[in-house]
N, C-alpha and C positions, 0 to 999 in steps of 0.2 A: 761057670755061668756065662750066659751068653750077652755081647751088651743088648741084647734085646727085652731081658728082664732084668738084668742087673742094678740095683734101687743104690743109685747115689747118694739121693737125699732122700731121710722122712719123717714125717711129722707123728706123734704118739699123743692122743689127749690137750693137744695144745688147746690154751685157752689166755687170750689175749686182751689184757686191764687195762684202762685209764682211771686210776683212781678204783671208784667199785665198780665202775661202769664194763662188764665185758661186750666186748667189741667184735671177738673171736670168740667162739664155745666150742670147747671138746672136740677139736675137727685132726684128724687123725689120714692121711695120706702122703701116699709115695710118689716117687717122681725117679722114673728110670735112667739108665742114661743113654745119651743122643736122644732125647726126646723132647718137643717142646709140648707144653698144658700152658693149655687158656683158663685162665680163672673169668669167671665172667658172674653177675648179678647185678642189681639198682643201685646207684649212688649210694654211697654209706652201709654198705652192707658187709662189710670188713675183709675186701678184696688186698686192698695196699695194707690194711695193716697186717695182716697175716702174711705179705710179701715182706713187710719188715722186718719181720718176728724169722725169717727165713737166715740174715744176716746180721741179728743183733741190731739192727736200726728201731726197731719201735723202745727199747729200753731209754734211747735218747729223748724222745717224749717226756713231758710233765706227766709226774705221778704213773707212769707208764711201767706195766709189769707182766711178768709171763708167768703160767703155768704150765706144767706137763714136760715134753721135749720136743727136741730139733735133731735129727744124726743126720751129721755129713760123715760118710765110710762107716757107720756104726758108731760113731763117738760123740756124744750129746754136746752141741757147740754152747751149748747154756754150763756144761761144768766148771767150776773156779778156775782151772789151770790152762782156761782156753782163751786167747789174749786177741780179743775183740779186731784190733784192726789187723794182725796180721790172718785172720778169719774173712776178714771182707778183702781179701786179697783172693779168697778160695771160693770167694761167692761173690761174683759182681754184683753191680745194679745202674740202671740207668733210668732215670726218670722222667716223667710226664714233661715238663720243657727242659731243651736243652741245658747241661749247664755246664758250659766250659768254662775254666779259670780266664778269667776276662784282663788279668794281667801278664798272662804266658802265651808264647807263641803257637801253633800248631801243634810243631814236634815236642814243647814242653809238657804242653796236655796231654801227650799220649805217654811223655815220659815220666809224669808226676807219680804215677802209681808204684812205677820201677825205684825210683828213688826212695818211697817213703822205707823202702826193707835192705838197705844197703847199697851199694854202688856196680855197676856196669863199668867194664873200659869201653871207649868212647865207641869205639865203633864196632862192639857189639851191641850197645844203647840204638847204633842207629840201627843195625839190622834188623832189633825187636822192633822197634817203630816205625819202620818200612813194613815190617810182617805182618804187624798189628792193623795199620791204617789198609792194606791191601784187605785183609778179614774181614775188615768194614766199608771195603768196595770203596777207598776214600782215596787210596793211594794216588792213581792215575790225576785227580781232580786237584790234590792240593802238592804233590811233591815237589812241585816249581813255587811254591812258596812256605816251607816250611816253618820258616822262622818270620812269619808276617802274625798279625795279630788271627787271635779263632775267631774273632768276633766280627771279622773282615769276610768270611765265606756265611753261605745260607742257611735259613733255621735246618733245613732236614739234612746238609749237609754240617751243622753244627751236634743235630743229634748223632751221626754216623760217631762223629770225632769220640763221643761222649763214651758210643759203644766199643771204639778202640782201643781209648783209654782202660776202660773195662778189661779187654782180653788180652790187654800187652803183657800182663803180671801169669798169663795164661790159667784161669781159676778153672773149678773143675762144673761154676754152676753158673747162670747168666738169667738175673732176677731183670725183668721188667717191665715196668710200671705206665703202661697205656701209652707207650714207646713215641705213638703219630699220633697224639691228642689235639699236639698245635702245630702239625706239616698239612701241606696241601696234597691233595691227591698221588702228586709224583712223588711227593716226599716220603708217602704211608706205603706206596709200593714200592720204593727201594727196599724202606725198612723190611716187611713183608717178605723179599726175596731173600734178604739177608739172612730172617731167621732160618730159614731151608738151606743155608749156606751153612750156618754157624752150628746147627743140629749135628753136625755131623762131627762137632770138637767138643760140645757144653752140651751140658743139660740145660736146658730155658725153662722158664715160667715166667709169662706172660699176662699180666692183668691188661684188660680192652672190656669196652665198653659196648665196641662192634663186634656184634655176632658175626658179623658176614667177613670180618678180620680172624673169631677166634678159629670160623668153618675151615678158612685157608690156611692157617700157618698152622695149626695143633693135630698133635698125635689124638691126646685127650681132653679132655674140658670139664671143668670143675665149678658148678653152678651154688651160689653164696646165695643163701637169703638170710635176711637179720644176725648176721653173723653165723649163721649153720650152715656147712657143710648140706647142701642138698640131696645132691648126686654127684656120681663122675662115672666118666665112662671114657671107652672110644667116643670123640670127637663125632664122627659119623654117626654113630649109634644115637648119642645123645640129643644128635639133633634131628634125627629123624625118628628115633623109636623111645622116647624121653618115660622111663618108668615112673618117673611122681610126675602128680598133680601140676604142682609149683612151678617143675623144670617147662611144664610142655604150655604153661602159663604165661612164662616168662619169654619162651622162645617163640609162643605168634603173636607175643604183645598184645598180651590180655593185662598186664600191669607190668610195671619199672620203667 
């Protein structure tokens, strides 16, 4: 199989609870790989919580519960014998503000991930963390100060760090959650070029709020309303020739 259709990860019936409250219903899609999907819909319309349910984060939730399944390679990451954090080693994530360990230096943050699964000799730890910050377009900007505080460089250079961190453990999927929510324009388009960069190691999925963000980085796009699965389609297709009602609603701002 070609990786053009090859399905990394997929979702079967998922249906995602807080308490009785479902958040998520029955939404059932694949995600190829080297491809990034925009998830996109209105505020609260169960974009991020279905990005958590991707990597076992929504179960950290109160009263927080899953139905259906999740397959990373075919193997349902919800089974008993599948051990949560080394799973989110196989599945990044980087969320809406940056958020680097505010007690670690640079090179720490990109190397906390490496550490949490065993030990690197020292200078192979550097080499994954030169390789890593380079992926995230970071290298050049921070390597004369590795071991200075993260909290010492800028937000969207804070969020790159974030995405480093993410890919140093090299996972096979790269979840993320409205990435430029709080960068300014230069910040959303590093981000932005990056993920056409990083496409090309990981599978991405992308929740943004901006259409005009999911038009430019995504292969396909996955439009959410009140927690249902809309449509999905080619990215292109979807936004110019949108088969429901809802999608072609939502996309000339007739509501959300």
């Amino acid at each position: 199989m070609s990786a053009d259709n090859h399905v990394v990860m997929a979702t079967s019936h998922l249906t995602a609870l807080y308490g009785r409250r479902a958040a998520v219903k029955d939404v059932s899609l694949s995600f190829p790989k080297q491809t990034v999907t925009a998830m996109i819909g209105p505020s609260g319309c169960g974009k991020s919580t279905f990005l958590r349910c991707l990597n076992r984060m929504h179960e950290l939730s109160l009263d927080a519960w899953a139905t259906g399944s999740v397959l990373l390679d075919g193997k349902d990451i919800y089974d008993p014998d599948v051990d949560p954090v080394r799973l989110r080693r196989r599945i990044g994530m980087v969320f809406q503000r940056p958020t680097p360990f505010p007690t670690m230096t640079i090179y720490e943050n990109v190397a906390a991930g490496l550490r949490v699964n065993g030990t690197l000799k020292h200078r192979k730890m550097d080499e994954v963390v030169e390789h890593a910050l380079r992926q995230a377009a970071l290298w050049e900007e921070v390597k004369d100060r590795l071991h200075t505080s993260a909290l010492g460089i800028s937000g969207g250079q804070q969020q790159r760090l974030c995405i480093a961190r993410a890919v140093a453990p090299e996972p096979e999927v790269l979840l993320l959650d409205e990435p430029t929510a709080s960068l300014d324009p230069g910040g959303t388009q590093r981000i932005e070029e990056l993920c056409h960069e990083l496409k090309r190691s990981y599978t991405i999925v992308i929740v943004t709020h901006n259409l005009q963000q999911a038009a430019r980085v995504s292969d396909s796009t996955a439009f959410f309303y009140m927690g249902e699965l809309i449509e999905h389609g080619v990215t292109r297709d979807l936004f110019t020739k949108p088969t429901k009602e809802q999608t072609e609603a939502y996309i000339t701002g007739r509501f959300g």
